[in-house]
Structure formats: structure tokens, C-alpha cells
Biopython code that builds the backbone (N, CA, C, O; Angstrom):
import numpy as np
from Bio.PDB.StructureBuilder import StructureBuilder

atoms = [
    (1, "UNK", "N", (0.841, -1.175, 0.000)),
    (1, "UNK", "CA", (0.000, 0.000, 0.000)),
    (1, "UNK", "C", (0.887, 1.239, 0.000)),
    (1, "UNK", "O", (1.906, 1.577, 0.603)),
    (2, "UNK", "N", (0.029, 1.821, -0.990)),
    (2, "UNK", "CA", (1.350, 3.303, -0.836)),
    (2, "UNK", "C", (0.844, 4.323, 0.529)),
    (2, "UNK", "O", (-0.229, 4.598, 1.067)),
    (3, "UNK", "N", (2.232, 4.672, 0.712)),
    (3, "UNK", "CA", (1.925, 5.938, 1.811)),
    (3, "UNK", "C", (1.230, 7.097, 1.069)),
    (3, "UNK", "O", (1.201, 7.243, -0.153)),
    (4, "UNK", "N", (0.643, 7.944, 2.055)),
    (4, "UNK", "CA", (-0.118, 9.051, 1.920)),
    (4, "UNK", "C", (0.638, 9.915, 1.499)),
    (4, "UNK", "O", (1.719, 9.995, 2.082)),
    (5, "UNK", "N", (0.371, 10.876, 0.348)),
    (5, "UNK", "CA", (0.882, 12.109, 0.086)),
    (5, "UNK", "C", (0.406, 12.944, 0.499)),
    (5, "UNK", "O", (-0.677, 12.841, 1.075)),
    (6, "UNK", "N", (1.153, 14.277, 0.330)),
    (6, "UNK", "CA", (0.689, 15.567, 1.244)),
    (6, "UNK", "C", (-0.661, 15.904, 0.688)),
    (6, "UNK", "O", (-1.511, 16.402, 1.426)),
    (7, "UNK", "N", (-0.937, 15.620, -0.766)),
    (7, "UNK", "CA", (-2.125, 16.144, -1.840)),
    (7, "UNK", "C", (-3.173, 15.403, -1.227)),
    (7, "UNK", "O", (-4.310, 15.829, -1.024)),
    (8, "UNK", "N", (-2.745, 14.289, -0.946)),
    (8, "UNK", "CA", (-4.088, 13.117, -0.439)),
    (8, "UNK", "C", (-4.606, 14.039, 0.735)),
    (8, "UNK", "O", (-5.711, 14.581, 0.756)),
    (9, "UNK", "N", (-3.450, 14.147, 1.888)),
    (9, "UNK", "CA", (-4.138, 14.583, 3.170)),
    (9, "UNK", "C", (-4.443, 15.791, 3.135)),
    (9, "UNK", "O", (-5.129, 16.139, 4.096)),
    (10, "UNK", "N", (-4.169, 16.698, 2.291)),
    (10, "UNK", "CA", (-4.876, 18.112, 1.949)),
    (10, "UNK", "C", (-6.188, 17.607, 1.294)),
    (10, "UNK", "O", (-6.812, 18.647, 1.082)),
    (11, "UNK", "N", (-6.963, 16.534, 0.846)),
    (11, "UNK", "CA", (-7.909, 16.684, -0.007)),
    (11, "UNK", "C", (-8.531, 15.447, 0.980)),
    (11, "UNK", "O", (-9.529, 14.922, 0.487)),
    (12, "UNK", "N", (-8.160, 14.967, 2.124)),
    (12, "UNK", "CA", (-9.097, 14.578, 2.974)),
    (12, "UNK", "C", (-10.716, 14.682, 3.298)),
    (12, "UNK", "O", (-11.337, 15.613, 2.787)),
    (13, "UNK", "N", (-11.081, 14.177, 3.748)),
    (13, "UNK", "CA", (-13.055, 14.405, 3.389)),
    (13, "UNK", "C", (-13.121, 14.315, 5.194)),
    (13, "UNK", "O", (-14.252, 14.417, 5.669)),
    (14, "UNK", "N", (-12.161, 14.164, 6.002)),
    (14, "UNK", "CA", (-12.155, 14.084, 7.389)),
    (14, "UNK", "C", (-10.994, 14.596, 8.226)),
    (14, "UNK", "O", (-9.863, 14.313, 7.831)),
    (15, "UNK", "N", (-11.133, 15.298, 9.310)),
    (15, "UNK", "CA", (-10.182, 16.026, 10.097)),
    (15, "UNK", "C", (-9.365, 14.763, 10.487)),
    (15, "UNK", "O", (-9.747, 13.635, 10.797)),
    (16, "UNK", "N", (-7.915, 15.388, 10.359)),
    (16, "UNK", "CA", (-6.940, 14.061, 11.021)),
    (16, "UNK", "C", (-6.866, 14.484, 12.314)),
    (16, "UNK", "O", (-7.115, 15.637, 12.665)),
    (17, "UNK", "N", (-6.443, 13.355, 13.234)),
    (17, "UNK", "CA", (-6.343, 13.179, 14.669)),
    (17, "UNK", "C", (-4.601, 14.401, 14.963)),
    (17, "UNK", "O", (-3.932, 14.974, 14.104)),
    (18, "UNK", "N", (-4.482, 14.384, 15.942)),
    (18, "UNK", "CA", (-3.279, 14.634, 16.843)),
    (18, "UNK", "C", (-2.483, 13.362, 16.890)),
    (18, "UNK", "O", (-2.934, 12.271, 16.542)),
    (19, "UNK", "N", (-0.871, 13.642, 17.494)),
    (19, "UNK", "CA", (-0.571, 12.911, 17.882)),
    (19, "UNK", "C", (-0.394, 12.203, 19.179)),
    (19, "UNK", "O", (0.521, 11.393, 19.328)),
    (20, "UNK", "N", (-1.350, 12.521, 20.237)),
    (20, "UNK", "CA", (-1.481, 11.845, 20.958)),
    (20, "UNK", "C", (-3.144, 11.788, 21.270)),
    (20, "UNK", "O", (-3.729, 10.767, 21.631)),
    (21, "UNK", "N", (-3.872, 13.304, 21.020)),
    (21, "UNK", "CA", (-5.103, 13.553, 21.692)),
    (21, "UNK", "C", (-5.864, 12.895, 20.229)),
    (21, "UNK", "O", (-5.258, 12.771, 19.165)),
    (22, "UNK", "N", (-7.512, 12.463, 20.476)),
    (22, "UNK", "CA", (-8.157, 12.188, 19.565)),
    (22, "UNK", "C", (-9.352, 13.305, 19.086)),
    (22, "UNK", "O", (-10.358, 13.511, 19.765)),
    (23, "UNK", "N", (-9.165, 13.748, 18.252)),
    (23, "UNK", "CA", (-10.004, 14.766, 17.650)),
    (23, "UNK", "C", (-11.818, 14.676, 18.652)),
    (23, "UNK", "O", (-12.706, 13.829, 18.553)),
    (24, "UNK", "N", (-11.768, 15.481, 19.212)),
    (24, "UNK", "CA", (-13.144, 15.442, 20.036)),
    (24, "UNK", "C", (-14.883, 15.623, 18.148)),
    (24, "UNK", "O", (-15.099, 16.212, 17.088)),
    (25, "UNK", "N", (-15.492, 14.555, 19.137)),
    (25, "UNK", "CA", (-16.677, 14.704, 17.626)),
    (25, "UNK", "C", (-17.425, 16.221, 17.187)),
    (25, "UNK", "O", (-17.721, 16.549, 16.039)),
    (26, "UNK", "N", (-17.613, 16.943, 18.300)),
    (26, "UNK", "CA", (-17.953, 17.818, 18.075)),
    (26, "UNK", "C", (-17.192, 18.949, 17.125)),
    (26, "UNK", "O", (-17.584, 19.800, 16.326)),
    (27, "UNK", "N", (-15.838, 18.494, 17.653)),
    (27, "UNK", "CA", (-15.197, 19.840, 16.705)),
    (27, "UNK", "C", (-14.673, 18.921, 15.210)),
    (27, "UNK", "O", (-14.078, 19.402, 14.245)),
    (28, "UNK", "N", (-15.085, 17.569, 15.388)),
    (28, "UNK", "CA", (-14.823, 17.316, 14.041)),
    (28, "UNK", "C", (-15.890, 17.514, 13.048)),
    (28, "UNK", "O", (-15.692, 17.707, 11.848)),
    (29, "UNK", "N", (-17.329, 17.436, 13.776)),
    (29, "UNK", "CA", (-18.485, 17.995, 12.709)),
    (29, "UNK", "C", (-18.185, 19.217, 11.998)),
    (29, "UNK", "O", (-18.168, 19.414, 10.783)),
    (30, "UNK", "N", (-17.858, 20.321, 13.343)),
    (30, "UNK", "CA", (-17.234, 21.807, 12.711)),
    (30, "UNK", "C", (-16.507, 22.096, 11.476)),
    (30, "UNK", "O", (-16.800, 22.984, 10.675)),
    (31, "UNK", "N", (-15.452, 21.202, 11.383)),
    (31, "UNK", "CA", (-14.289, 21.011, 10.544)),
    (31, "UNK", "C", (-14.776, 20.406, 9.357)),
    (31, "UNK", "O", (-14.290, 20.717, 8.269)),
    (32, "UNK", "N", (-15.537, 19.712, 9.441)),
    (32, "UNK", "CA", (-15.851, 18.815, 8.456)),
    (32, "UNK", "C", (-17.136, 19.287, 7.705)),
    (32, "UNK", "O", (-17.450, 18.708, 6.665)),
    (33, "UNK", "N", (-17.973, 20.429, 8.244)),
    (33, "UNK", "CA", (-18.952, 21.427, 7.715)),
    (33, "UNK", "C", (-18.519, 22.795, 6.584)),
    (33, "UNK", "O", (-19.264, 23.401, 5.814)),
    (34, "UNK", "N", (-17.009, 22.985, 6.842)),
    (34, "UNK", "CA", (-16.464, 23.902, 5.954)),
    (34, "UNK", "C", (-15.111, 22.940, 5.729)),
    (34, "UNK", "O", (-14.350, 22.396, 6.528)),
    (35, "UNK", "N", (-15.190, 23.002, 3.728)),
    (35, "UNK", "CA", (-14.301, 22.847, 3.487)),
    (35, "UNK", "C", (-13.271, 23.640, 3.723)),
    (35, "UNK", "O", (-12.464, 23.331, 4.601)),
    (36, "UNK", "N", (-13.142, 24.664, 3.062)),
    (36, "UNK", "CA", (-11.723, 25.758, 3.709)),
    (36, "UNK", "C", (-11.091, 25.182, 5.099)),
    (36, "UNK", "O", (-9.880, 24.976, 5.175)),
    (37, "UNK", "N", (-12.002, 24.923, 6.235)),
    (37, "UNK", "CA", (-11.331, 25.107, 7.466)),
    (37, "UNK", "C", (-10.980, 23.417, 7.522)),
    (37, "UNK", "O", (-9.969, 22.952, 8.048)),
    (38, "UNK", "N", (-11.906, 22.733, 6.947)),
    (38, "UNK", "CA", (-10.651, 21.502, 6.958)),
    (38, "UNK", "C", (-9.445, 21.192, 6.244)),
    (38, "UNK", "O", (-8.659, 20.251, 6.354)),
    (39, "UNK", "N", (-9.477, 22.322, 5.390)),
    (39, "UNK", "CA", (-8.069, 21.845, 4.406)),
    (39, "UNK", "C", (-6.996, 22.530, 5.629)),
    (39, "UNK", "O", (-6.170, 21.910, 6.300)),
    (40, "UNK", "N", (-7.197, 23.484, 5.655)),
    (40, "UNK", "CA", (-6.260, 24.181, 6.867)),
    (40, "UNK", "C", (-6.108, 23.294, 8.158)),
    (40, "UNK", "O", (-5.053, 23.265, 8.792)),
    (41, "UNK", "N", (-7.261, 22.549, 8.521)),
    (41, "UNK", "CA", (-6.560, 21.955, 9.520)),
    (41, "UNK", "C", (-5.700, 20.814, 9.546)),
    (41, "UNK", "O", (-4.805, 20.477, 10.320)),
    (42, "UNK", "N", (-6.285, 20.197, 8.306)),
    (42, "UNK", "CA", (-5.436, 18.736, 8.014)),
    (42, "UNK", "C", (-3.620, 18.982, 7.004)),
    (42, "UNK", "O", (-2.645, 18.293, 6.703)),
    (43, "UNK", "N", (-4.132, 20.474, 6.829)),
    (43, "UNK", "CA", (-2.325, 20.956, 6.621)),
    (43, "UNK", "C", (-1.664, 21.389, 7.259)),
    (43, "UNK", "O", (-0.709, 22.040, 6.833)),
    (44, "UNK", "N", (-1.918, 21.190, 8.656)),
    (44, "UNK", "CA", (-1.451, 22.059, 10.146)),
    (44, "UNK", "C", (-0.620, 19.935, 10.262)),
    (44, "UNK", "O", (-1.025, 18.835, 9.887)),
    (45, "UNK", "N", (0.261, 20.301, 10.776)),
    (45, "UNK", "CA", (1.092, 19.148, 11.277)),
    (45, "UNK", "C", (0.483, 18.053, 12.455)),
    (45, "UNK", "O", (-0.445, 18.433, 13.169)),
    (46, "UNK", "N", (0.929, 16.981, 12.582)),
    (46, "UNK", "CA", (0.036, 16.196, 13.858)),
    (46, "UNK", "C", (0.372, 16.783, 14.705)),
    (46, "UNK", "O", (-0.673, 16.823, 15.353)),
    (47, "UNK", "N", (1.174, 17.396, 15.339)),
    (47, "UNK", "CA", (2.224, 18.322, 16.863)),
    (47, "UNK", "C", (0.770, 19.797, 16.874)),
    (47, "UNK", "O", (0.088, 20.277, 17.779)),
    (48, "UNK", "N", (0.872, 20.082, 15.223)),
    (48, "UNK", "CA", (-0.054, 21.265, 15.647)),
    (48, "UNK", "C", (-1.362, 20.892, 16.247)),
    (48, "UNK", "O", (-1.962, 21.432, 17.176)),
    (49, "UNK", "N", (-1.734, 19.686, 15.409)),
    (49, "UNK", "CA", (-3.296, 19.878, 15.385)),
    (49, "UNK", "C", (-3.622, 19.125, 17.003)),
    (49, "UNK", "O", (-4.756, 19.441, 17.363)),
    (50, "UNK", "N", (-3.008, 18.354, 17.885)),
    (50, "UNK", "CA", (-2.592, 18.006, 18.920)),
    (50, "UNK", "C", (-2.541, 18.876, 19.948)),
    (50, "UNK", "O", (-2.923, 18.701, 21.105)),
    (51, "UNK", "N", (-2.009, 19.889, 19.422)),
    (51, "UNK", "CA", (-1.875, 21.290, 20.640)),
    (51, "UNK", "C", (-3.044, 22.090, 20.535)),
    (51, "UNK", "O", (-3.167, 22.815, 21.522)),
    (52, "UNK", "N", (-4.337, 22.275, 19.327)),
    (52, "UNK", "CA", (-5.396, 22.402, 19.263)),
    (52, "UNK", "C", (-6.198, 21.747, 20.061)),
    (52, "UNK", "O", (-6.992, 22.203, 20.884)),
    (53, "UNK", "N", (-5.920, 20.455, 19.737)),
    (53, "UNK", "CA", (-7.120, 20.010, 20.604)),
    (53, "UNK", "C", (-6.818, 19.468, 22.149)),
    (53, "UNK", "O", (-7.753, 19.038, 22.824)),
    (54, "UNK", "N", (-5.402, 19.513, 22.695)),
    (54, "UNK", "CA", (-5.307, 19.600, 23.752)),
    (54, "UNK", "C", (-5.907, 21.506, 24.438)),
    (54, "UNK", "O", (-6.592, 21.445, 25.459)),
    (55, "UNK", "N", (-5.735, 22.420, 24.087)),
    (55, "UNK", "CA", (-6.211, 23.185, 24.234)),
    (55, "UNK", "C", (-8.009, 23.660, 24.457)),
    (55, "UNK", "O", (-8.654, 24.402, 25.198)),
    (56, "UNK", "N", (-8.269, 22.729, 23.332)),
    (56, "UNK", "CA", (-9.867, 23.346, 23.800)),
    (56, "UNK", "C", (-9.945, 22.254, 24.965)),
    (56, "UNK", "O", (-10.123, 22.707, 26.096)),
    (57, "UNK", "N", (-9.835, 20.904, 24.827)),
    (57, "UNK", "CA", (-10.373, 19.670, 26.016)),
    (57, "UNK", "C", (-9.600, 19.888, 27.204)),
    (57, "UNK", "O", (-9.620, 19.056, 28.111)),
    (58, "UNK", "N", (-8.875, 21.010, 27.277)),
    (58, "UNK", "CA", (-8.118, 20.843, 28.822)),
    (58, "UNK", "C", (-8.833, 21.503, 29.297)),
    (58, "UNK", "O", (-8.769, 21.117, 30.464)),
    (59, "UNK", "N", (-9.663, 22.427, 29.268)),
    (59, "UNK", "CA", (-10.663, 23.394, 30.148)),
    (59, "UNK", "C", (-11.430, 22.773, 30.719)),
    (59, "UNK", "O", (-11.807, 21.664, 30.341)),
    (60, "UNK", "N", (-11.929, 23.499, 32.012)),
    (60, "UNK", "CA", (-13.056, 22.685, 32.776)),
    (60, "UNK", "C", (-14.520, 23.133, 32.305)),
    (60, "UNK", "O", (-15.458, 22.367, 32.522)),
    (61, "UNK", "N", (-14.721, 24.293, 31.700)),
    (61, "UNK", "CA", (-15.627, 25.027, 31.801)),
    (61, "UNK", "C", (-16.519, 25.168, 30.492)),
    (61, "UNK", "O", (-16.389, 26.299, 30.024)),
    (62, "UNK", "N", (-17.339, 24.411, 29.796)),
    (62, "UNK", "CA", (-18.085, 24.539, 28.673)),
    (62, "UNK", "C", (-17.890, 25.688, 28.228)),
    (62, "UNK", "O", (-17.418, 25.629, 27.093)),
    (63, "UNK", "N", (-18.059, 26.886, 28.656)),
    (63, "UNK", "CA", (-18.051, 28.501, 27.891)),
    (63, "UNK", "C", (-16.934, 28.602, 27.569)),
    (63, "UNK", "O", (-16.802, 29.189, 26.495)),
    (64, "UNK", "N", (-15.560, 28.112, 28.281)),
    (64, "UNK", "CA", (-14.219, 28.344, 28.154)),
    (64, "UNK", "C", (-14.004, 27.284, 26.377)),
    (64, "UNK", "O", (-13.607, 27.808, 25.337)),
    (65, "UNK", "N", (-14.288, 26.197, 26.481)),
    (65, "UNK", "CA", (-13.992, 25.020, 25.599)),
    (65, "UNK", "C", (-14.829, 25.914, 24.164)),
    (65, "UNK", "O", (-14.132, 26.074, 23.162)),
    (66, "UNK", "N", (-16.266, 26.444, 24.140)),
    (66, "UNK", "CA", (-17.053, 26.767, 23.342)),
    (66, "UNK", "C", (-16.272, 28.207, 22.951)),
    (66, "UNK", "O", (-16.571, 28.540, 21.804)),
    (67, "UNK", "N", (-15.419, 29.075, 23.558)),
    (67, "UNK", "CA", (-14.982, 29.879, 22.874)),
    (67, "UNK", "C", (-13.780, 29.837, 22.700)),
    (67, "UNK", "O", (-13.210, 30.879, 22.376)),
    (68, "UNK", "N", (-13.049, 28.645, 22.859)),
    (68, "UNK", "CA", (-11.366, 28.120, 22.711)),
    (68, "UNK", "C", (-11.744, 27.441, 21.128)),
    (68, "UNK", "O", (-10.971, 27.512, 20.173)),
    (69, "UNK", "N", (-13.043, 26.807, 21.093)),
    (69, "UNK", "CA", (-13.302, 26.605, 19.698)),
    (69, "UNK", "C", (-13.520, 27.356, 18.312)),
    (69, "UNK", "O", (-13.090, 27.245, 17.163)),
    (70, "UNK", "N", (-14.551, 28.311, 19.116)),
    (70, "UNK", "CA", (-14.141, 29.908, 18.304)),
    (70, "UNK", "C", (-13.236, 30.405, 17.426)),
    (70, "UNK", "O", (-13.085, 30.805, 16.272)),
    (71, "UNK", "N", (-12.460, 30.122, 18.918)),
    (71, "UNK", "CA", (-10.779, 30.967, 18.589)),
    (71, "UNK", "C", (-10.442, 30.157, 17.764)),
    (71, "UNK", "O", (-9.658, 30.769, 17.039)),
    (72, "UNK", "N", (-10.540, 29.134, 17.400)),
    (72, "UNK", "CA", (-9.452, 28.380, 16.993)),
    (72, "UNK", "C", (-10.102, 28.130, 15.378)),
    (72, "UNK", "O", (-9.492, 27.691, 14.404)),
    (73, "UNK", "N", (-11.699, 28.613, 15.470)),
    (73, "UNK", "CA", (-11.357, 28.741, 14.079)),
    (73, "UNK", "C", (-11.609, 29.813, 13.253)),
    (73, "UNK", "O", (-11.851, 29.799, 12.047)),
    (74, "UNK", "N", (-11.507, 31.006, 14.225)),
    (74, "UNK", "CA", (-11.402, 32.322, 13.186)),
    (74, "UNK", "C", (-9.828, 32.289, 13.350)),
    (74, "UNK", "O", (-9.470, 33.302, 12.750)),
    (75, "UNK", "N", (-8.421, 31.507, 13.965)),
    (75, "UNK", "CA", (-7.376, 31.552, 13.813)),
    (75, "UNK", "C", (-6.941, 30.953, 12.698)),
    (75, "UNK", "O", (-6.096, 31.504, 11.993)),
    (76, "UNK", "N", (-7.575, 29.481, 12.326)),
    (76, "UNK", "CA", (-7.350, 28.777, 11.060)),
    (76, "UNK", "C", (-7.408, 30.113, 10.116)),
    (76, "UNK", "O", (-6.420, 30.494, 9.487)),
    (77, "UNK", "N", (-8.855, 30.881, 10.078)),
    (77, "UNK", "CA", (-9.676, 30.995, 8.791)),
    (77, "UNK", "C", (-8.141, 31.913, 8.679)),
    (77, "UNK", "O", (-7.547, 31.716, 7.619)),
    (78, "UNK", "N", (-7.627, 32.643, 9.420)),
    (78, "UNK", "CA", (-6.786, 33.670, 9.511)),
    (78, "UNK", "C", (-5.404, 33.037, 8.976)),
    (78, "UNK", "O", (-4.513, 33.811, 8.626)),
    (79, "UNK", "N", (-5.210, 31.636, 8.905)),
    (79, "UNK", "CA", (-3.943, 30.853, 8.489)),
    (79, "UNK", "C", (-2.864, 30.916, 9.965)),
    (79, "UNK", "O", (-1.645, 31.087, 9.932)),
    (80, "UNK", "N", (-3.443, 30.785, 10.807)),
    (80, "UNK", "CA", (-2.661, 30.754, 12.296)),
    (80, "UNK", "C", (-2.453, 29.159, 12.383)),
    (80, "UNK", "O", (-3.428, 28.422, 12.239)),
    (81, "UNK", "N", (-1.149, 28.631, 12.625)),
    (81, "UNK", "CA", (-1.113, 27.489, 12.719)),
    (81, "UNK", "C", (-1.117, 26.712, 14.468)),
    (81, "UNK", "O", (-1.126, 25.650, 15.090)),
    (82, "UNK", "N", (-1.105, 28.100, 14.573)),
    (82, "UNK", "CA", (-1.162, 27.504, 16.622)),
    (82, "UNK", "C", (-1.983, 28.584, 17.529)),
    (82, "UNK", "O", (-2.139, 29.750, 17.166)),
    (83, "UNK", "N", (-2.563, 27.978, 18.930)),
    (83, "UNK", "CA", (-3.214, 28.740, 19.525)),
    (83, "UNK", "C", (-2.291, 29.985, 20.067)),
    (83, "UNK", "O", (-1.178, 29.715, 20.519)),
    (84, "UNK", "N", (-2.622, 30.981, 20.037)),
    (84, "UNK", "CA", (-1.564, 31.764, 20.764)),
    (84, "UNK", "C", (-1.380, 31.731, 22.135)),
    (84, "UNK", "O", (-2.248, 31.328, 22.909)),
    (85, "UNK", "N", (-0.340, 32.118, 22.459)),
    (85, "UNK", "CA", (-0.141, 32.279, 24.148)),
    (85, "UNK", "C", (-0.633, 30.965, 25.027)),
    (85, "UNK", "O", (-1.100, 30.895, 26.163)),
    (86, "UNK", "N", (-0.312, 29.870, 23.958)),
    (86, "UNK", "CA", (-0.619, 28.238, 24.861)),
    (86, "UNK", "C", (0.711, 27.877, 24.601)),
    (86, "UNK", "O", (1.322, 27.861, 23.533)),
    (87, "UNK", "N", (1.193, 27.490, 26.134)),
    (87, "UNK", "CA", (2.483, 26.770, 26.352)),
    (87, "UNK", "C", (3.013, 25.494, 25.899)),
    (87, "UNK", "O", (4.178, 25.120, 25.755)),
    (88, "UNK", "N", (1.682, 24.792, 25.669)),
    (88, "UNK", "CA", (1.965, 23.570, 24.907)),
    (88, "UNK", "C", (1.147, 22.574, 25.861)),
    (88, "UNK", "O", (0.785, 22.801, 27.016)),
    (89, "UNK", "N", (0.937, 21.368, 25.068)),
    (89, "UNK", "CA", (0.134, 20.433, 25.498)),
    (89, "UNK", "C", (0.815, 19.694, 26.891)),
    (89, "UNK", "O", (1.851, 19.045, 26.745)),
    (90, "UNK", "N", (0.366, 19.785, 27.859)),
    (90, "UNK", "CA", (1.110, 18.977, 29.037)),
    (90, "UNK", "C", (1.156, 17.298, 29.417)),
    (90, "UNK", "O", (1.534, 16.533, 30.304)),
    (91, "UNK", "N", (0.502, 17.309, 28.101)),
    (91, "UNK", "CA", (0.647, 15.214, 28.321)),
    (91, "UNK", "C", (1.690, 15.106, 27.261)),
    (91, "UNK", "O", (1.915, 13.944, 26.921)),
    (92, "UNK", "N", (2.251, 15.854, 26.769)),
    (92, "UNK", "CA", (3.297, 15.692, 25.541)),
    (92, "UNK", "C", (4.490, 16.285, 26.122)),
    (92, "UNK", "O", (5.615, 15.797, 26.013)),
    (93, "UNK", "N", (4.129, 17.643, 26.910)),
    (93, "UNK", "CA", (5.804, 18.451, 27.380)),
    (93, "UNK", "C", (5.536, 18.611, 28.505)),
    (93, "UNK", "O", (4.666, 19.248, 29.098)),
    (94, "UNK", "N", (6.591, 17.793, 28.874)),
    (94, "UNK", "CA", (6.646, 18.184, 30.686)),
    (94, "UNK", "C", (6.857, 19.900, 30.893)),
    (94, "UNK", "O", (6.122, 20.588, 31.602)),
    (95, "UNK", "N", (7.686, 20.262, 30.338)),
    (95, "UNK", "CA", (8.000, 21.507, 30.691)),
    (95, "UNK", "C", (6.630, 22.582, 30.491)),
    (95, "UNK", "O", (6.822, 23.734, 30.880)),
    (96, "UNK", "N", (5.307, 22.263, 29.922)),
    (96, "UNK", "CA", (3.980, 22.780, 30.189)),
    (96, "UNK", "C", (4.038, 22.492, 31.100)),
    (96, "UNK", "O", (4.697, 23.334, 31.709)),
    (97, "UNK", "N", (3.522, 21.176, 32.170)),
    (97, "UNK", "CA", (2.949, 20.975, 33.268)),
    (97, "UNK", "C", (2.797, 22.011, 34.476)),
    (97, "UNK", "O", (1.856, 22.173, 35.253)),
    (98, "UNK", "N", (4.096, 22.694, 34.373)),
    (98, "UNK", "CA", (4.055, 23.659, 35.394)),
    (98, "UNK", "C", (3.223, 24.896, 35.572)),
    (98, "UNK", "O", (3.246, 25.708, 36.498)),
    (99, "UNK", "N", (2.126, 24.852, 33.965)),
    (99, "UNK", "CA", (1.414, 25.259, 34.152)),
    (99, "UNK", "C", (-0.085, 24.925, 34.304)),
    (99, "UNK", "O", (-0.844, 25.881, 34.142)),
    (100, "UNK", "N", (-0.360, 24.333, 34.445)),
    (100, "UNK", "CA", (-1.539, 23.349, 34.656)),
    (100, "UNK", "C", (-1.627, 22.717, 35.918)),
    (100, "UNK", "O", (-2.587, 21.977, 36.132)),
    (101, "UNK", "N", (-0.916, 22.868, 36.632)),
    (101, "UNK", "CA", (-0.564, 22.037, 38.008)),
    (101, "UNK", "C", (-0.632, 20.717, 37.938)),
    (101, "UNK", "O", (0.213, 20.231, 37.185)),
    (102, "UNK", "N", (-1.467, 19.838, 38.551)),
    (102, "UNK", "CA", (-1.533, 18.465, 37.959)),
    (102, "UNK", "C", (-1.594, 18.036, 36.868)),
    (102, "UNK", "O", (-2.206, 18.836, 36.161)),
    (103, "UNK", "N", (-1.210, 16.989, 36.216)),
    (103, "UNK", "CA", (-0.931, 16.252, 34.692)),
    (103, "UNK", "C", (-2.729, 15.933, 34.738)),
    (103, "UNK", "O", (-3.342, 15.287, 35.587)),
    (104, "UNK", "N", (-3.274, 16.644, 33.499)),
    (104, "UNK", "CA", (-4.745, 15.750, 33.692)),
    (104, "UNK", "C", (-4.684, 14.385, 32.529)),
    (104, "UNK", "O", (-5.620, 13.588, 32.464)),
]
sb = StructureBuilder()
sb.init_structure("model")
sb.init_model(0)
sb.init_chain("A")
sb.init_seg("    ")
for serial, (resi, resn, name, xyz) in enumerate(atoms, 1):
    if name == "N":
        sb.init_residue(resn, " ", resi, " ")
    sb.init_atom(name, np.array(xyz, "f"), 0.0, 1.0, " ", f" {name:<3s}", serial, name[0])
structure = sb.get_structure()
């Protein structure tokens, strides 16, 4: 079987996962409702799209998660490949943890 080319996974019909977190369903309906914003996301790297969605699912707070989703996709529409001012996913870099206090 041949490996995937970059053309294939730009012309995807489904948001690819992270590399560790699994694409939550809700924000994959989102993604998968506008083409534009899925080509952008599935051309964002697994590290990026990983730090996306560790970002919206680390919140405790529905309003927080519902406008981390927002953000994240008037940042695509904008060609932003990362959330701003997020330290990084803390199940991937220890050196986040210290901000999050406990590892969730």
C-alpha cells in the first residue's frame, strides 16, 4: 500500500487526529462542515493539530472550551497554525505541566 501524500491529506473528506489527543466529535463535525477550514486543519502538522485540541479539552468550563473553539477557528480561517499564548500540550511536554498544576 502506498503511503499518503501531502495532496491526499490536503484533499481529505475528514479532520486528522493529533498525535497523541483524539479529535473530540464535536469539533470534528465543525471542521468537516467547511471545506476551507478543513483543508487548513489537516495541513497544520500532527504536533499542531494536537496542541489544538489539547487546548480546547483541557478546560473545565463549557463557555471556556465553546470559545477556545471559536478561537481556533477564526485563527485557522486567519492561516494561524497555533493557539496563541498556549504553552503547549502537558501530556506531551513536561515543561507545560508547570502550568496546569496536575498532569490531567
Amino acid at each position: 500500500m502506498a503511503s499518503s501524500t501531502k495532496k491526499d491529506i490536503l484533499h481529505s473528506t475528514s479532520p486528522l487526529p493529533g498525535i497523541l489527543h483524539e479529535l473530540p466529535e464535536d469539533v470534528e463535525k465543525i471542521l468537516s462542515a467547511d471545506t476551507e477550514l478543513l483543508t487548513r486543519w489537516n495541513s497544520l502538522t500532527p504536533i499542531q493539530r494536537n496542541e489544538w485540541i489539547c487546548w480546547i479539552t483541557i478546560v473545565k468550563k463549557e463557555a471556556t472550551r465553546v470559545a477556545h473553539i471559536q478561537q481556533m477557528m477564526e485563527q485557522l480561517q486567519q492561516g494561524e497554525r497555533q493557539a496563541c499564548c498556549w504553552p503547549g500540550c502537558p501530556h506531551r511536554r513536561p515543561s507545560a505541566q508547570k502550568w496546569f498544576g496536575k498532569k490531567q
